[in-house]
C-alpha positions in Angstrom: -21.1 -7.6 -72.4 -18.9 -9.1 -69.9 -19.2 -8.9 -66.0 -16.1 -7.4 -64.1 -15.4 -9.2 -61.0 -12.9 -7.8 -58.8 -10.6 -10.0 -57.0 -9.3 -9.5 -53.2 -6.6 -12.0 -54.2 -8.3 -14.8 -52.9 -8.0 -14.2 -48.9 -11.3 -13.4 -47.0 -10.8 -10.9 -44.3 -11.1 -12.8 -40.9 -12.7 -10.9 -38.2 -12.2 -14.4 -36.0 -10.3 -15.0 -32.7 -6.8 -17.1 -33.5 -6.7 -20.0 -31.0 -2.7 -19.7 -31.7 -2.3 -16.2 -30.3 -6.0 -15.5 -28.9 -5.9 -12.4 -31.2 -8.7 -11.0 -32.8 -8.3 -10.5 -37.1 -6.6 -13.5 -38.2 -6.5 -17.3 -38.2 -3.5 -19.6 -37.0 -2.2 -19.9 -39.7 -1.6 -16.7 -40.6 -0.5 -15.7 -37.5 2.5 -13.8 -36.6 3.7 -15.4 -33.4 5.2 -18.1 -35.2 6.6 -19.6 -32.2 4.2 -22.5 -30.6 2.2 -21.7 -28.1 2.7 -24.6 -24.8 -0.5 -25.8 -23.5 0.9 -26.7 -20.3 3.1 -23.6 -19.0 1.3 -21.5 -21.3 4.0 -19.5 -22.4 5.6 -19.6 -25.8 8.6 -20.9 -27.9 8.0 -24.5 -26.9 5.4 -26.9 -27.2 3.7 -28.9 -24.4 5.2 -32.1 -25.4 8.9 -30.9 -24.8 7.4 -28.7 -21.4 10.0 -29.1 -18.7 7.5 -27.3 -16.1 5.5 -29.3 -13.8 2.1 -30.2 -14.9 -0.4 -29.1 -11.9 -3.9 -30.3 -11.8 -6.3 -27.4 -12.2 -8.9 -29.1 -9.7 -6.6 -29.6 -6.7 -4.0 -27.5 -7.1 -1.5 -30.7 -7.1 1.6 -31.1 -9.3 2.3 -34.5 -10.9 -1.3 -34.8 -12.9 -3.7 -33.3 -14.7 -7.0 -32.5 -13.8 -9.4 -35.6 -15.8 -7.0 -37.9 -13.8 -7.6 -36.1 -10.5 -8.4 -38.8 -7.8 -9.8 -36.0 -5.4 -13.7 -34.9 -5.9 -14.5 -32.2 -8.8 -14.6 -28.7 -7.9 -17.8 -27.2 -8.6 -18.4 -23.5 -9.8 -19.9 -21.1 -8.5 
């Protein structure tokens, strides 16, 4: 006879972390912030490329540059 398959219309449930949102049950592109999420303020509707904020270095605290181009010596954890 024939098998029955039943379908789930093709979407897998995703128990994964969305790096858009940093929810848990979804991926990005199935998220529902739809806004962008900027990488350099951190706060959304914008994307770091059009940021107006000041970019400060994670390392020294400094504004004006980013941490891998941080003259000053690495912090270290711990």
């Amino acid at each position: 006879g024939k098998k029955s398959v039943e379908s789930s219309g093709g979407k897998k449930k995703n128990v994964g972390q969305c790096y858009r949102c940093g929810e848990m049950g979804h991926q990005s592109y199935e998220c529902p912030k739809k806004d962008d999420k900027c990488f350099n303020c951190g706060k959304w509707g914008h994307r770091s490329d059009v940021c107006r904020a000041k970019v400060t270095c994670f390392n020294c605290g400094e504004e004006g540059h980013k941490s891998p181009e941080c003259k000053k010596s690495k912090k270290t954890m711990g």
